[in-house]
LUMMIZA-356546 format. One record per residue: residue number from 1; x, y, z of N, C-alpha, C in turn. Coordinates in Angstrom, 3 decimals, decimal comma. Layout:
<recs>
+------+----------+----------+----------+----------+----------+----------+----------+----------+----------+
! resi !      nc1 !      nc2 !      nc3 !     cac1 !     cac2 !     cac3 !      cc1 !      cc2 !      cc3 !
+------+----------+----------+----------+----------+----------+----------+----------+----------+----------+
!  NUM !        X !        Y !        Z !        X !        Y !        Z !        X !        Y !        Z !
...
+------+----------+----------+----------+----------+----------+----------+----------+----------+----------+
</recs>
This chain:
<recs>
+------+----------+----------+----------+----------+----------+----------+----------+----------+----------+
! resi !      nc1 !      nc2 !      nc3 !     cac1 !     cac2 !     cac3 !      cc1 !      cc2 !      cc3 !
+------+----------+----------+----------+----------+----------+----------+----------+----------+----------+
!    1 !    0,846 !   -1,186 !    0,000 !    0,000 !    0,000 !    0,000 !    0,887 !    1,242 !    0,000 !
!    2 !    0,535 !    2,026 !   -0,847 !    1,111 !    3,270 !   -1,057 !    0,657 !    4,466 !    0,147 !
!    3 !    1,371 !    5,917 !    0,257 !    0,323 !    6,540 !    1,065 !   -0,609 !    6,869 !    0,745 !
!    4 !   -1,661 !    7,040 !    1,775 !   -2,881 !    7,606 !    1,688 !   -3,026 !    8,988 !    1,226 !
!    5 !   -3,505 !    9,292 !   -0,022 !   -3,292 !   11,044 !    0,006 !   -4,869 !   11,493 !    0,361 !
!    6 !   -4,772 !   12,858 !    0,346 !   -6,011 !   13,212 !    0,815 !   -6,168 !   14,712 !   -0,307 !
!    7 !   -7,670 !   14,978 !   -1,004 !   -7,804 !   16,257 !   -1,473 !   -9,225 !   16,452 !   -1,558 !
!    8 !   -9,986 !   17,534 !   -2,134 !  -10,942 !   17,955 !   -2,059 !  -11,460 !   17,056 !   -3,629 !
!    9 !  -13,532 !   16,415 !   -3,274 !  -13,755 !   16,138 !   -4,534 !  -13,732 !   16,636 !   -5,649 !
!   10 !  -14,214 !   15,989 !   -6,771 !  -13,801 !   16,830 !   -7,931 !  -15,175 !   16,296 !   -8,601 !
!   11 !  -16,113 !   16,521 !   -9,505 !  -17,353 !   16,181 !  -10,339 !  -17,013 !   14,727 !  -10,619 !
!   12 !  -15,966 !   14,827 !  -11,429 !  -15,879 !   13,463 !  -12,132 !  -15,846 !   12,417 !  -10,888 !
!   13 !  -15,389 !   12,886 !   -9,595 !  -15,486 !   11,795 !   -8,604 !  -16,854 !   11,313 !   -8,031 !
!   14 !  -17,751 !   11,403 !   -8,605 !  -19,420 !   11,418 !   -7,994 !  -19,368 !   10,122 !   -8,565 !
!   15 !  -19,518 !    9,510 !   -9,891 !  -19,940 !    7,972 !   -9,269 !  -19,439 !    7,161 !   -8,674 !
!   16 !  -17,797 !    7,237 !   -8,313 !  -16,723 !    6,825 !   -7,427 !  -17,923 !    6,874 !   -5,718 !
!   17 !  -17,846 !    7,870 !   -5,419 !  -18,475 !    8,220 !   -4,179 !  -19,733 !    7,538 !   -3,934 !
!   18 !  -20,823 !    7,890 !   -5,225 !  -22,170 !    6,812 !   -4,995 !  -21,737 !    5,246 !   -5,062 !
!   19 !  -21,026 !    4,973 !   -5,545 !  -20,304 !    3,532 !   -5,201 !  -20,487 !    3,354 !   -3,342 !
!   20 !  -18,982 !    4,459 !   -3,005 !  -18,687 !    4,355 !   -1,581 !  -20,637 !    4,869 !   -0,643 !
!   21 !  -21,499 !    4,962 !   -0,682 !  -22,860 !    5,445 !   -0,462 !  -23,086 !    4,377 !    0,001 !
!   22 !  -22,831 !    3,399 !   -1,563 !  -24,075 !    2,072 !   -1,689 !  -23,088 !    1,324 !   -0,674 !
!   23 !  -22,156 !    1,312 !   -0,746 !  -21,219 !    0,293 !    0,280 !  -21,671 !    0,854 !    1,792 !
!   24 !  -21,624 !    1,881 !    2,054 !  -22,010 !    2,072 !    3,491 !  -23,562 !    1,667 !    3,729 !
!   25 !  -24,460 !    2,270 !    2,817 !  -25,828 !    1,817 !    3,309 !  -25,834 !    0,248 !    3,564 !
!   26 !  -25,422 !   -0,661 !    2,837 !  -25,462 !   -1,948 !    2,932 !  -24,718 !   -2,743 !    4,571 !
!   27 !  -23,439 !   -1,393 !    4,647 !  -22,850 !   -1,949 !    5,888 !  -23,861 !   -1,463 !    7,302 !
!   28 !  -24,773 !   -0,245 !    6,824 !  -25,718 !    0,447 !    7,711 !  -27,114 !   -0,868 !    7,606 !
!   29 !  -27,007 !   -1,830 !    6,913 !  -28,030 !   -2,533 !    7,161 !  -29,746 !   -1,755 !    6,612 !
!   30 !  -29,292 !   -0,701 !    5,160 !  -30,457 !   -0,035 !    4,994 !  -29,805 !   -0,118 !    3,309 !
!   31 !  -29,278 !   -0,911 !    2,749 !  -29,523 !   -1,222 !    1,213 !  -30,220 !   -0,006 !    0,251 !
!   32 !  -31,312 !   -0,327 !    0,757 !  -32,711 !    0,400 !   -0,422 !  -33,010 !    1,803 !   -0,256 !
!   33 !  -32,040 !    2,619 !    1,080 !  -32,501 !    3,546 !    1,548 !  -32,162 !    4,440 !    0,996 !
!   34 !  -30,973 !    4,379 !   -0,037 !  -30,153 !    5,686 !   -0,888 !  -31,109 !    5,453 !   -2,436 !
!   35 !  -31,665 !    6,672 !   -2,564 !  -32,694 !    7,020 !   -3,636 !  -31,621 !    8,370 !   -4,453 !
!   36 !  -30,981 !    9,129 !   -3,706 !  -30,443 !    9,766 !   -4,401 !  -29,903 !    9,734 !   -5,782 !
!   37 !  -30,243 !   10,027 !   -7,264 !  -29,629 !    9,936 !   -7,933 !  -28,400 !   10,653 !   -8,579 !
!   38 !  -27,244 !   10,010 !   -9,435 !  -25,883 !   10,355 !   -9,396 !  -26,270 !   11,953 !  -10,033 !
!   39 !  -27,220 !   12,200 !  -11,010 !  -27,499 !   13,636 !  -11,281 !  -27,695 !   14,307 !  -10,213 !
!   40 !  -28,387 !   14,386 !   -9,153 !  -29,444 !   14,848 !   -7,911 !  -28,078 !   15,171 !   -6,631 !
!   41 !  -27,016 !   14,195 !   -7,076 !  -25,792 !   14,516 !   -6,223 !  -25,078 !   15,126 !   -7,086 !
!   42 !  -24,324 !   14,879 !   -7,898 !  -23,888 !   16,136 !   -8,681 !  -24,034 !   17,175 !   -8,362 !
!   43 !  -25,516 !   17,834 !   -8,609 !  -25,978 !   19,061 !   -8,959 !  -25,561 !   19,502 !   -7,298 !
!   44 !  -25,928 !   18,791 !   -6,525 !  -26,001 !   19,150 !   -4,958 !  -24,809 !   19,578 !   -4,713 !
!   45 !  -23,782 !   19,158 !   -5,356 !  -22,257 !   18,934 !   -4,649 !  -21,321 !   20,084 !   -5,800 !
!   46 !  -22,181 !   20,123 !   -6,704 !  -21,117 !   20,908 !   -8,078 !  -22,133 !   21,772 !   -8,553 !
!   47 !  -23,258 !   21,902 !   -8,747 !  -24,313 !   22,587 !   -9,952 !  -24,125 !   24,475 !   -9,002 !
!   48 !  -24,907 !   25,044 !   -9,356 !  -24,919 !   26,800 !   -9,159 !  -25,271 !   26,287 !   -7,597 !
!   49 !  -25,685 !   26,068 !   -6,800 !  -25,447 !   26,294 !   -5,351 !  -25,630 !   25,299 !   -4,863 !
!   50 !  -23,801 !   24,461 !   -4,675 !  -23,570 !   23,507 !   -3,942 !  -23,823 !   23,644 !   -2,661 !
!   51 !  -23,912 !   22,468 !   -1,986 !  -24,856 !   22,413 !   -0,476 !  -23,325 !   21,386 !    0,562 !
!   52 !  -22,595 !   21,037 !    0,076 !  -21,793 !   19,876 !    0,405 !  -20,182 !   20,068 !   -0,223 !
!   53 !  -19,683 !   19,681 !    0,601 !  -17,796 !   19,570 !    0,392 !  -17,649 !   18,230 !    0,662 !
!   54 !  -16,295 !   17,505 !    0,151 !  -16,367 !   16,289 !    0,176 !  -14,593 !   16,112 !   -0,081 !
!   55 !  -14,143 !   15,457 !    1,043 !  -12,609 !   14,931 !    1,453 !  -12,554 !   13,483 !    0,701 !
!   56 !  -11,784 !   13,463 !   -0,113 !  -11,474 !   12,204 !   -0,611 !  -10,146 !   11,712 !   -0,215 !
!   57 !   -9,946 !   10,043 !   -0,112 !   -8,414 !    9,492 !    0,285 !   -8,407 !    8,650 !   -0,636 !
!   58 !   -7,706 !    8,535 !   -1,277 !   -6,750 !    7,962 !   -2,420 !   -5,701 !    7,293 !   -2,050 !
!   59 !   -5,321 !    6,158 !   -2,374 !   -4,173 !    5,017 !   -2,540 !   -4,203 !    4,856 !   -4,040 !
!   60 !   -2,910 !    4,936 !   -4,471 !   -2,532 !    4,631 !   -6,256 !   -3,427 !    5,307 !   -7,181 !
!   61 !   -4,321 !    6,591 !   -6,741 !   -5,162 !    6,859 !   -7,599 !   -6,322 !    6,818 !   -7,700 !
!   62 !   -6,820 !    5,531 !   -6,656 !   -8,150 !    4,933 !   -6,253 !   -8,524 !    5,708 !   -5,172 !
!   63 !   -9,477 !    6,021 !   -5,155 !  -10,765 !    6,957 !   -4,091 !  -11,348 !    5,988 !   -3,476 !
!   64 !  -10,199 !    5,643 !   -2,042 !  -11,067 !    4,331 !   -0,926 !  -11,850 !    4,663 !    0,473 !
!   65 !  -12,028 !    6,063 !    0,260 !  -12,774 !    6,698 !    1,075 !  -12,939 !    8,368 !    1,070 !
!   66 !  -14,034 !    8,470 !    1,884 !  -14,422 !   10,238 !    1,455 !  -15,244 !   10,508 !    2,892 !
!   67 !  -15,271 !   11,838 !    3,159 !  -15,601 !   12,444 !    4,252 !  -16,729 !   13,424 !    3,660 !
!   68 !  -18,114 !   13,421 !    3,750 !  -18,957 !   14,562 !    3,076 !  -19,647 !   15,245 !    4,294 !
!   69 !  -18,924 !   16,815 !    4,277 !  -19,721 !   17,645 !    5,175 !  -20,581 !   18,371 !    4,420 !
!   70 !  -21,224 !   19,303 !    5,035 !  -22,201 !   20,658 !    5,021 !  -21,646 !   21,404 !    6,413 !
!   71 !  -22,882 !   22,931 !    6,354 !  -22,530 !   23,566 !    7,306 !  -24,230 !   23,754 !    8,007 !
!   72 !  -24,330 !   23,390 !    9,075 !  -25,330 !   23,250 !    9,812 !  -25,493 !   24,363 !   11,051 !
!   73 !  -26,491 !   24,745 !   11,353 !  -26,624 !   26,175 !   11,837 !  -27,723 !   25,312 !   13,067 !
!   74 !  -27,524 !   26,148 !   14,407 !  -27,795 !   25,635 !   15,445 !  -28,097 !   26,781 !   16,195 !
!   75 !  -29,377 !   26,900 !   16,549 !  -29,771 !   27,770 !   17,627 !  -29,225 !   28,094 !   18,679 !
!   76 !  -28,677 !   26,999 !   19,608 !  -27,941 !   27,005 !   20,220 !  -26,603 !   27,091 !   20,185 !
!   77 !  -25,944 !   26,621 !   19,087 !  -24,130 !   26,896 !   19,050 !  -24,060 !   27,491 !   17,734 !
!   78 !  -24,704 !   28,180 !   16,858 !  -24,260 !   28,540 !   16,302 !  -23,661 !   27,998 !   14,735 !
!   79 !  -22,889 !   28,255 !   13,797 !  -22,549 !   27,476 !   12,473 !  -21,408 !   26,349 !   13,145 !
!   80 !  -22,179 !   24,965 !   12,660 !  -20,903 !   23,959 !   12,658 !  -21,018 !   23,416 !   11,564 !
!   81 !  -19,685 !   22,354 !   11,369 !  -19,763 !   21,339 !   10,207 !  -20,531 !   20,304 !   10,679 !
!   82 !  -21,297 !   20,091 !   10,090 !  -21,990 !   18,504 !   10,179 !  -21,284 !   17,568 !    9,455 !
!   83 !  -20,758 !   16,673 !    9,769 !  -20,299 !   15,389 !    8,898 !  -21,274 !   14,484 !    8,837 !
!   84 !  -21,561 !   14,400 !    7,430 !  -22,446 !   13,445 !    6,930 !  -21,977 !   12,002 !    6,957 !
!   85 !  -21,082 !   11,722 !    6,094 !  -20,730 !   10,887 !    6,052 !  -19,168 !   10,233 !    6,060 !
!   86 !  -18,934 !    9,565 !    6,772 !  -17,521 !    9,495 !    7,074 !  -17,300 !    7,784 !    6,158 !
!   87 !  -16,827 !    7,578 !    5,107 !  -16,964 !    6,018 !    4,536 !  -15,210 !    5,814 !    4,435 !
!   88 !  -14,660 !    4,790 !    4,456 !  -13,865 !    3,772 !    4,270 !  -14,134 !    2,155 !    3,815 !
!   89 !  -14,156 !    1,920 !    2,358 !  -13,902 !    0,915 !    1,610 !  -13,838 !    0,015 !    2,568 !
!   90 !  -14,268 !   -1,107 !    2,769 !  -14,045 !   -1,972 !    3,757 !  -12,538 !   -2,544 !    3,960 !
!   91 !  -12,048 !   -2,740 !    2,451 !  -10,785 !   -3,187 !    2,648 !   -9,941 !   -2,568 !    3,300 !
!   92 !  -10,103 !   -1,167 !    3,204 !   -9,052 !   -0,185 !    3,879 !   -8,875 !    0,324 !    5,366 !
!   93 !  -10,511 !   -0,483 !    5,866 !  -10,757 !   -0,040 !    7,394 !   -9,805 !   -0,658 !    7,679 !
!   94 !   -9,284 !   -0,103 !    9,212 !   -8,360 !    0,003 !    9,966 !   -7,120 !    0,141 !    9,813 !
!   95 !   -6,714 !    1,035 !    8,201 !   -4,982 !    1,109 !    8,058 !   -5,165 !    2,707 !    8,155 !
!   96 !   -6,155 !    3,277 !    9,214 !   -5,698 !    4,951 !    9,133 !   -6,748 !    6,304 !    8,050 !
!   97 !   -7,460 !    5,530 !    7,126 !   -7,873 !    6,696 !    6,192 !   -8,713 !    7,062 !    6,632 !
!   98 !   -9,657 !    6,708 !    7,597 !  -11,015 !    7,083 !    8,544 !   -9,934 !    8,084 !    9,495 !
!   99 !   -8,769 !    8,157 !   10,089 !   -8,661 !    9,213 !   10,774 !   -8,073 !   10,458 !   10,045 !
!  100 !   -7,440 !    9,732 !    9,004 !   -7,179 !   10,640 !    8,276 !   -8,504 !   12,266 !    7,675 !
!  101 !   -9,181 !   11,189 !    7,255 !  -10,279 !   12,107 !    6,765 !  -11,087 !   13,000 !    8,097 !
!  102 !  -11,145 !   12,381 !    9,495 !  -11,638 !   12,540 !   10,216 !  -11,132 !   13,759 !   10,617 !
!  103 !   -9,785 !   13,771 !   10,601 !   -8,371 !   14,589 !   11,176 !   -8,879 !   15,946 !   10,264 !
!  104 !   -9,179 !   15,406 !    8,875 !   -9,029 !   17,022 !    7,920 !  -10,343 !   17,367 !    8,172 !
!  105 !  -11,176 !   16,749 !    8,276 !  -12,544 !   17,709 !    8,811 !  -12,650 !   18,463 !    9,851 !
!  106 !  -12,278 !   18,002 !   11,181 !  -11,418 !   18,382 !   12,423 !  -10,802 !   19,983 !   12,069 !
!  107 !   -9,453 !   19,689 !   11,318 !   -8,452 !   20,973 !   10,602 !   -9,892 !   22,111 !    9,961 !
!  108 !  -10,873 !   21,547 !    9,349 !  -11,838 !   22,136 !    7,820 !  -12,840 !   22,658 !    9,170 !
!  109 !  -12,839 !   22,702 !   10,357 !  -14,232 !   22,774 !   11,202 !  -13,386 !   24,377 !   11,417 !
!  110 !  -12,151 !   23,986 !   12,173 !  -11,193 !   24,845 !   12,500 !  -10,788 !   26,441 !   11,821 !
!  111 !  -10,359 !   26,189 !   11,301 !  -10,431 !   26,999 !    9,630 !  -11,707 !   27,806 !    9,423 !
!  112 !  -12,408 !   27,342 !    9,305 !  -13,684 !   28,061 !    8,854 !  -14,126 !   28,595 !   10,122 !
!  113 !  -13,482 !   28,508 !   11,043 !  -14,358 !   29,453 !   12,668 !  -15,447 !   28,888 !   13,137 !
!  114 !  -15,476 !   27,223 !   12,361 !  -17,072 !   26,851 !   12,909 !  -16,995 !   26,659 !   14,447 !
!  115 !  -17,994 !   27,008 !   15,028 !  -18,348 !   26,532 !   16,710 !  -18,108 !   25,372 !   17,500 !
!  116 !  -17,800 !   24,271 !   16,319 !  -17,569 !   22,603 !   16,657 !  -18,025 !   22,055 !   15,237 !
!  117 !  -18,463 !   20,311 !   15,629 !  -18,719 !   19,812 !   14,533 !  -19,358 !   18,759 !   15,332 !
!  118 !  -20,267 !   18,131 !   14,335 !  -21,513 !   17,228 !   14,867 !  -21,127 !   16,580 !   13,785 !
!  119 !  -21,771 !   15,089 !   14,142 !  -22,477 !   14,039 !   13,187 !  -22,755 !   13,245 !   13,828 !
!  120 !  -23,528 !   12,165 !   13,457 !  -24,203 !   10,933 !   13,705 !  -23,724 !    9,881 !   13,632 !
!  121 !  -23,288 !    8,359 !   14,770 !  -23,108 !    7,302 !   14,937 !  -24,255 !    6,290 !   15,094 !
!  122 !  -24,038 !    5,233 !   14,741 !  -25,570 !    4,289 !   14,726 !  -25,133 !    3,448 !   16,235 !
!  123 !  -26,092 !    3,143 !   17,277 !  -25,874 !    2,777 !   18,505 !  -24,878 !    1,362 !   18,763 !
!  124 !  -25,374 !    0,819 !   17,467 !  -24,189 !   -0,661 !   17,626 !  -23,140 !   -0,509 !   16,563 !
!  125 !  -22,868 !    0,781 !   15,989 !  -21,563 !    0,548 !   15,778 !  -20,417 !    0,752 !   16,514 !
!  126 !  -20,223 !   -0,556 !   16,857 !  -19,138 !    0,007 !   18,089 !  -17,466 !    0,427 !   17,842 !
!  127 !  -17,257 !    0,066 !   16,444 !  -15,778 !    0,536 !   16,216 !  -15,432 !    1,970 !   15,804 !
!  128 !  -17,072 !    2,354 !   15,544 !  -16,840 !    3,750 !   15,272 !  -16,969 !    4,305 !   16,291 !
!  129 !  -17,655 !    3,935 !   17,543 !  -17,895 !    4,656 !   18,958 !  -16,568 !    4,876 !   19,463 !
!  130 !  -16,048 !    3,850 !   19,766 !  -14,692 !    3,784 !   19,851 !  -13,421 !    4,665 !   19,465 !
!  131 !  -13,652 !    5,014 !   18,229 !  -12,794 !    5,848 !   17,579 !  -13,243 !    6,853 !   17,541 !
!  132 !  -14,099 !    7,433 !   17,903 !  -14,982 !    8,702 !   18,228 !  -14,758 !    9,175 !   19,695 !
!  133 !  -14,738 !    8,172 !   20,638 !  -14,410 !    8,569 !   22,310 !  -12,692 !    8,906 !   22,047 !
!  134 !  -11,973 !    7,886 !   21,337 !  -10,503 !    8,465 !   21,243 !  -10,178 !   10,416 !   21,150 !
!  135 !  -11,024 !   10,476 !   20,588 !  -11,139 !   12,226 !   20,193 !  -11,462 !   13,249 !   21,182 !
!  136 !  -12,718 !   12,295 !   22,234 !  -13,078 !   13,080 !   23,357 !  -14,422 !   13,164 !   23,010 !
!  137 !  -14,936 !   13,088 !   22,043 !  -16,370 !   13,270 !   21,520 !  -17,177 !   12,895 !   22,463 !
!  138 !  -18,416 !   13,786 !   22,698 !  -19,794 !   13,256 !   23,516 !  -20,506 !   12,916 !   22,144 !
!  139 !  -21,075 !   11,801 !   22,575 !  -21,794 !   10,800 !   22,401 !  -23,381 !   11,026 !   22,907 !
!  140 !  -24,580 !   11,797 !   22,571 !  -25,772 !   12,234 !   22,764 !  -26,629 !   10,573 !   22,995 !
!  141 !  -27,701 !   10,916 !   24,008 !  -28,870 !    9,704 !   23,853 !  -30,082 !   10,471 !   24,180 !
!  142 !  -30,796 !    9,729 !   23,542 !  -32,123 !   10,636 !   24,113 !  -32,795 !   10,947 !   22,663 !
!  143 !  -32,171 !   11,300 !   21,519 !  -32,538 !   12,163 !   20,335 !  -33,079 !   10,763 !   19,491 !
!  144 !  -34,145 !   11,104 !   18,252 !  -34,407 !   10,020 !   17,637 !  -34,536 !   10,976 !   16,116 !
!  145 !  -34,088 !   10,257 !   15,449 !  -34,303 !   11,458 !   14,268 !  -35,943 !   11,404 !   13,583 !
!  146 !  -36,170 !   12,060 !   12,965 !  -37,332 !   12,224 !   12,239 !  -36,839 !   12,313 !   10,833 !
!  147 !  -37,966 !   12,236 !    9,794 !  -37,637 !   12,580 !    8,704 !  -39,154 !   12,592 !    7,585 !
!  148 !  -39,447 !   13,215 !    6,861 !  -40,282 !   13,074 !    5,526 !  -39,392 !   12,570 !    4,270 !
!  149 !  -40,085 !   11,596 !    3,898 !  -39,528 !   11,866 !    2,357 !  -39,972 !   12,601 !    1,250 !
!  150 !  -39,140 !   12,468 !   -0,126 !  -39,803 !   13,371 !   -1,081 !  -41,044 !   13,191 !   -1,304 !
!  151 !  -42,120 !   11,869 !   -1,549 !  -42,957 !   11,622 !   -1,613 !  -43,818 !   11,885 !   -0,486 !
!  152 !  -43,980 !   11,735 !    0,086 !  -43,943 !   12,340 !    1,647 !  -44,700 !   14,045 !    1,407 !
!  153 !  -43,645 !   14,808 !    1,179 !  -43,447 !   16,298 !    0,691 !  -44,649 !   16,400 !   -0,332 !
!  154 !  -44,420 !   15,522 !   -1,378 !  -45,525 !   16,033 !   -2,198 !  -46,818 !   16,118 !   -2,431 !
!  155 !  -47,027 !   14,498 !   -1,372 !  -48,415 !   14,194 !   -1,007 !  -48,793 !   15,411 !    0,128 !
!  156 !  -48,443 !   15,967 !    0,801 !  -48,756 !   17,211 !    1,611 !  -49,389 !   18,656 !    0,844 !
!  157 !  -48,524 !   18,632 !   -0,335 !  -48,863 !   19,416 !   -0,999 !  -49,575 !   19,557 !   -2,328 !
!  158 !  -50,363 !   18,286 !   -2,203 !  -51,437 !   18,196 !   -3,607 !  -52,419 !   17,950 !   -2,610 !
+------+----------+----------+----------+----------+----------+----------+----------+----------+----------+
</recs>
């Protein structure tokens, strides 16, 4: 294995990434749950008003993991980064590119003057809990998320 490099996405890297999506939903035990299409991310991530930044890690060229934030605004604290999604290729878990990426979001929260940085762990993943307490991170209980979908949205409004 070569080093891990690390840089900001690039367009052409979007079906690379919906690859790394479908690999996490499947490891999230929710397969069917990514509807997003590779246009619908694109546009989100590159088109006239991107919503999302996205850390990619590379070995030989290959994109074996990516870090996708936004900036999330909080009544209480103010602008942070939200990390959406933190993925590592399965093969590559545990040689470092999850802290790596973790590390430059960390640096990217910093930088930008955000207030902190949030994201979401699923209750039994425990290797990510783990590597999340290494940092110092609190760990919230109590919260349950909600959500509508698009269909959802539209039936409200016909």
């Amino acid at each position: 294995m070569t080093e891990i490099q690390l840089r900001i996405a690039k367009k052409e890297d979007c079906p690379r990434l919906m690859e790394l999506i479908h690999e996490l939903a499947v490891f999230e035990r929710a397969p069917d749950e990514v509807t997003v299409t590779l246009a619908e991310f694109e546009e989100a991530g590159f088109g006239a008003k991107p919503v999302w930044k996205t850390f990619v890690a590379e070995d030989n060229g290959v994109i074996i993991g990516m870090a996708l934030y936004y900036i999330r605004y909080s009544t209480w604290k103010g602008q942070r980064l939200y990390l959406e999604d933190l993925i590592v290729t399965e093969s590559y878990r545990g040689k470092g590119a999850g802290k790596l990426l973790f590390n430059r979001c960390v640096q990217e929260a910093h930088e930008m003057g955000f207030n902190g940085m949030t994201w979401q762990v699923l209750d039994w993943n425990e290797p990510a809990i783990k590597f999340y307490h290494l940092y110092g991170a609190g760990i919230e209980v109590g919260w349950l998320n909600a959500s509508l979908s698009k269909e959802q949205l539209a039936a409200f409004n016909a």
